[in-house]
N, C-alpha and C positions, 0 to 999 in steps of 0.2 A: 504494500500500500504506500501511495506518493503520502509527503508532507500535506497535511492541513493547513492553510492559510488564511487568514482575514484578509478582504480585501485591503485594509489599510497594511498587511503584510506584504500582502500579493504585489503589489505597487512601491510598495519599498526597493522589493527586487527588480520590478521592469525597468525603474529609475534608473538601479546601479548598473544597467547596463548603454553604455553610449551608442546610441544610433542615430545619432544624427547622420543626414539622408546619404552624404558622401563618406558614410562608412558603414560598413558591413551589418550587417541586422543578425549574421546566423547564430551569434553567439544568445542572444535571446529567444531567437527561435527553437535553437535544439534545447535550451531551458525548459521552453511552454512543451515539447515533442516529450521530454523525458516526463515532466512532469504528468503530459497525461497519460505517459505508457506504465507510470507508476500506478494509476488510477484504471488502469486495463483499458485506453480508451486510445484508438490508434490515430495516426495522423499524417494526413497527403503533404509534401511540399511539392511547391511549385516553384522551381530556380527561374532568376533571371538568364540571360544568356550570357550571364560572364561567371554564374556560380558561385557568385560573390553573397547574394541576396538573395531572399527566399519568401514565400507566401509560406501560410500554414491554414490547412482544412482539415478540421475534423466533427463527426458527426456521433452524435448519442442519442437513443432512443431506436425507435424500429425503422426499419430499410422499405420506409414506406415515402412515396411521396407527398409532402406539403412540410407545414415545421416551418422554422423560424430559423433565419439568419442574424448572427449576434457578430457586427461585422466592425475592425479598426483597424486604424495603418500602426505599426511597429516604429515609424522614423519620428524624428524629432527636427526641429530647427536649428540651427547654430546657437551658439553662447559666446562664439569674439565677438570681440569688439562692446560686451554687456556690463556691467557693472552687479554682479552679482556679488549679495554678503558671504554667501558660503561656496562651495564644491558642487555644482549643478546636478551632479551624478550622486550624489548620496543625499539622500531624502532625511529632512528635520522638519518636526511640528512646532509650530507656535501658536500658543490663539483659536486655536480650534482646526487650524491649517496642516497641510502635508507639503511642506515645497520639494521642488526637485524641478530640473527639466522634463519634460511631458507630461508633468502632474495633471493639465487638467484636457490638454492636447497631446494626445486622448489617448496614456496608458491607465487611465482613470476607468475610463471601459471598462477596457482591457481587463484590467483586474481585478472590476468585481466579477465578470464573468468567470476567469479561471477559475475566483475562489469559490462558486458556485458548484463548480463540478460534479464534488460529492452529490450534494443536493439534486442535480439533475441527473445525478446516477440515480439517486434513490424515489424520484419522483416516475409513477407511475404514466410516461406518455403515449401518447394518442400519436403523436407523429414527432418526426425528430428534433430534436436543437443542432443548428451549424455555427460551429466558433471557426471566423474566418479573420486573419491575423493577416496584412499586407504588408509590402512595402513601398519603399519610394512615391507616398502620397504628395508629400509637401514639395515635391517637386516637377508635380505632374502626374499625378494618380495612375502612376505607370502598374503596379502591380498587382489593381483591381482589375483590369480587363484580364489578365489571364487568369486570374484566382476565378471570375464568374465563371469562366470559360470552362475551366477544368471539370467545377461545379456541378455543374448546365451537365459537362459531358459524360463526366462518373455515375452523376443521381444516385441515388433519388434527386427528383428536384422542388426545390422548397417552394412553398409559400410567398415567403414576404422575406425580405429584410429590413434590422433594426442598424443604422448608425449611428454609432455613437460618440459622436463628434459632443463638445460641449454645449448644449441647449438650457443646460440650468433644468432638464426633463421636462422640459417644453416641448412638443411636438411640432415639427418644423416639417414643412408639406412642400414645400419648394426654394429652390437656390439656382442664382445664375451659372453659366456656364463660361468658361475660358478658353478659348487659344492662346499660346505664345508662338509670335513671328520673332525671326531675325532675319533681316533684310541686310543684304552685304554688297554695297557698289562700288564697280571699278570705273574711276574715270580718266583721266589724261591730263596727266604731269608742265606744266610748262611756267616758265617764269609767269610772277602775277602780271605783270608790266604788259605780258603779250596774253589777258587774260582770253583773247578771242582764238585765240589757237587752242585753248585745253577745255578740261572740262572737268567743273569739281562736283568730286565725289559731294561733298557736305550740300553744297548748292541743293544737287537732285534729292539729295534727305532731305534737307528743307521742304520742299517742293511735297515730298511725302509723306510728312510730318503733318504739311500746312490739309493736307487732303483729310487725315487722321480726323485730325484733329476737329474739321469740316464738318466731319458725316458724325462725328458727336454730336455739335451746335446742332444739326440737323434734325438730329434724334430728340436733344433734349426739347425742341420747338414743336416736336408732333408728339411730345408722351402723354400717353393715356391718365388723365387725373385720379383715375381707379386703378391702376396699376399699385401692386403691394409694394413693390422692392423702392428703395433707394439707395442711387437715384431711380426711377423707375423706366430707363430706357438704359441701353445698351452703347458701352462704354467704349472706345478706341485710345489706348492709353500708350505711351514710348516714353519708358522709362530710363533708360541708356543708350546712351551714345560716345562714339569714341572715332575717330579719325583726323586726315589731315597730317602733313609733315611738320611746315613754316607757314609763317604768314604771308611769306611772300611766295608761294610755290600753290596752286589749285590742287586742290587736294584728291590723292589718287585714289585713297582707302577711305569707306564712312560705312561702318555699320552702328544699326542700332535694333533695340530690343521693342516690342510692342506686345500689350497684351487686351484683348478684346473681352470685354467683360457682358457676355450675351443674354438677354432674354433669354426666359428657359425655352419657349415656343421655337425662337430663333434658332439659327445654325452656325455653324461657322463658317463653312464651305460655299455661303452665299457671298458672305462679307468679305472671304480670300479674295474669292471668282473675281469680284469690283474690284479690290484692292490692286491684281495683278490684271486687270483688263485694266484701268487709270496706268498702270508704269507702260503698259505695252503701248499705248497709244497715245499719252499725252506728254511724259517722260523720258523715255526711252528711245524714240525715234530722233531727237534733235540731240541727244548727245554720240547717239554713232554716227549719224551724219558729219562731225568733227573729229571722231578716231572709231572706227569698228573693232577696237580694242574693246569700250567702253561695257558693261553690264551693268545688271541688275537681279540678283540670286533672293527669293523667299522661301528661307527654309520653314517649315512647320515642328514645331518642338514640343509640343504639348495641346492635348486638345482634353476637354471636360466636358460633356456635357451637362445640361442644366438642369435639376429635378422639378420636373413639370408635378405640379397638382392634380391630382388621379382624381375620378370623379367615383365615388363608392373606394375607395381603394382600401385593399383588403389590411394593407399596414396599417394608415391611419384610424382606421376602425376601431383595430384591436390598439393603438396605444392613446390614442383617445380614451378609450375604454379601461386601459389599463391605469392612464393619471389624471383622469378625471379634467386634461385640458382642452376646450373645444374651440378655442381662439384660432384665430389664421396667422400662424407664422410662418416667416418666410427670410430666406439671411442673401448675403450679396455674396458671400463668400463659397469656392466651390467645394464640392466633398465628392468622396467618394459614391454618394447615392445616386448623382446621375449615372456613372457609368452599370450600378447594378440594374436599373431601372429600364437603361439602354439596352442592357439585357434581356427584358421582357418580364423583371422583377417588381412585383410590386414593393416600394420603399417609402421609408418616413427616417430621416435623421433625428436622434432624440435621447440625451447622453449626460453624466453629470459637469459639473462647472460650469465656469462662465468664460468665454470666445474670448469676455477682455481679459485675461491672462494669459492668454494664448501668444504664446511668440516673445514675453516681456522675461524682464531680466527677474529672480525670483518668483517663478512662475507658478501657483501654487492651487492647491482643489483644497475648499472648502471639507470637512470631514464630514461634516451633516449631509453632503451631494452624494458622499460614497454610500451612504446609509441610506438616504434616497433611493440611489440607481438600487442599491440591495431588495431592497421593497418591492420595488419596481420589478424586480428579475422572479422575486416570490412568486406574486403574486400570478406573472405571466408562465411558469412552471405551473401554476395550481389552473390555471385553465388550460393549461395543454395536456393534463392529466385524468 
């Protein structure tokens, strides 16, 4: 038999392990792998393709289809550059708190569920529980498309999924949707003096930036006054940039970063389409016209989609039902639920803590949230039994 944990145990330990995104996850995951193979309870991983990083599925109850997905990413954000009182990695209470990095984003989840296990060993279900463990959220929910995928492909296949990103056990029914662009142009080098000879790179970012920036203005002037989110239209944001040699030389190199913060309804692959139909045609043409050297490269680096509001959906139903909130909430930020959703999952994000500790330096979960979510997981055990 594995160790018993409290959740506030269980999350001591996911703390003391660093995962932030550009580091390895498996030493946490073969933790939660052993842990529930102590508990007789087996579990899929799902490698990225460097072997570095892992998902982890596992399922309890009978090999039936429906059940509930109990779903969080494993990664964490950075700590340079923060100002932290203590060692980010080793979890202390004060005040009725748990600090640590990913306390309340979201190994908070994470670990009331593990510590649940027993519990959903011994609860009599009707259909299964799935604890599904990601990674690489925070930096583009890389790890949820093949974790669904595997899912979807193994089966049984569930029900609904629960994410449990920080809601403070709010039930949250919808969240916008992200792409990340980097756009990379080359243009032609020449003294400034002879600025009709070349052709600068920054120039035509300007140029794309100013267009950006546009179809924001654009959006924000047609947004729907009933629209939940704010802001309630969809976003075109460039947050980095970096090129150019001298002041006096047209700059050869300019890339910069963009991220599109979409309407769940929306796509991204509308807003690319425009974005690269404007370079092809209004951009593009007059700087190779001066050197056919010249380009303009748009990679795509992450896409989210957006958790659309189900109408009857079988999630919010049951967690409705289970916390007694019936409010419309809705956050700007994306999660991992669009992509389960994408999947053809019924989903509701709905998790303990609060979003603003998310990401801050001493970043910490309330203790009364863990004993919450705990409640929470009872109760939803006692109906699926």
């Amino acid at each position: 038999m594995s160790t018993q944990y409290s959740p506030r145990e269980m999350l001591e330990k996911l703390i003391s392990f660093n995962t932030v995104s550009d580091r390895s996850n498996l030493d946490l995951i073969h933790f939660v792998e052993h842990y529930l193979a102590g508990w007789g309870v087996s579990s899929v991983l799902v490698p990225d393709e460097t072997g570095e990083k892992a998902s982890l599925h596992a399922r309890i109850g009978p090999e039936v289809d429906g059940g509930t997905v109990l779903s969080a990413h494993t990664d964490v954000v950075p700590v340079e550059g923060q100002n932290w009182t203590r060692d980010p990695f080793t979890a202390w209470e004060a005040d009725g708190r748990l600090y640590g990095r990913g306390s309340a984003d979201m190994k908070g989840f994470a670990a009331t569920v593990l510590a649940k296990v027993p519990d959903i060993l011994t609860a009599d279900l009707r259909k299964p529980v799935h604890i599904a463990l990601s990674y690489d959220e925070e930096v583009g929910c890389f790890g949820a498309g093949p974790l669904a995928q595997d899912i979807l492909a193994k089966g049984p296949r569930p029900d609904l999924v629960i994410v449990g990103e920080p809601t403070n056990m709010r039930v949250v029914t919808g969240h916008k949707g992200i792409a990340v662009l980097r756009t990379t142009i080359r243009g032609h080098a020449v003294h400034s003096s002879q600025l009709h000879r070349g052709v600068s790179a920054i120039s035509a970012a300007a140029k794309l930036i100013t267009w950006l920036d546009g179809k924001t203005a654009e959006n924000r002037a047609k947004a729907d006054p009933d629209c939940p989110f704010e802001p309630p239209y969809t976003t075109l944001h460039s947050g980095t940039i970096t090129g150019g040699q001298a002041h006096n030389i047209t700059a050869q190199h300019c890339e910069f970063a963009t991220d599109i913060r979409l309407l769940p309804e929306e796509n991204a692959e509308s807003w690319i389409n425009a974005y690269r139909s404007f370079i092809e045609t209004d951009v593009l043409p007059d700087m190779v016209a001066v050197s056919k050297d010249c380009r303009i490269d748009v990679a795509e680096l992450a896409y989210v989609p957006g958790l659309q509001e189900e109408t009857d959906g079988e999630a919010e139903m049951l967690v409705r039902r289970l916390t007694g909130d019936n409010a419309r909430n809705v956050v700007v930020y994306a999660t991992e639920g669009g992509i389960f959703q994408h999947h053809g999952l019924s989903t509701v994000v709905c998790g303990p803590g609060s979003i603003d500790q998310a990401h801050q330096a001493d970043e910490f979960i309330e203790l009364a949230e863990l004993d919450r979510c705990s409640g929470f997981l009872d109760d939803l055990l006692q109906g699926m039994s």
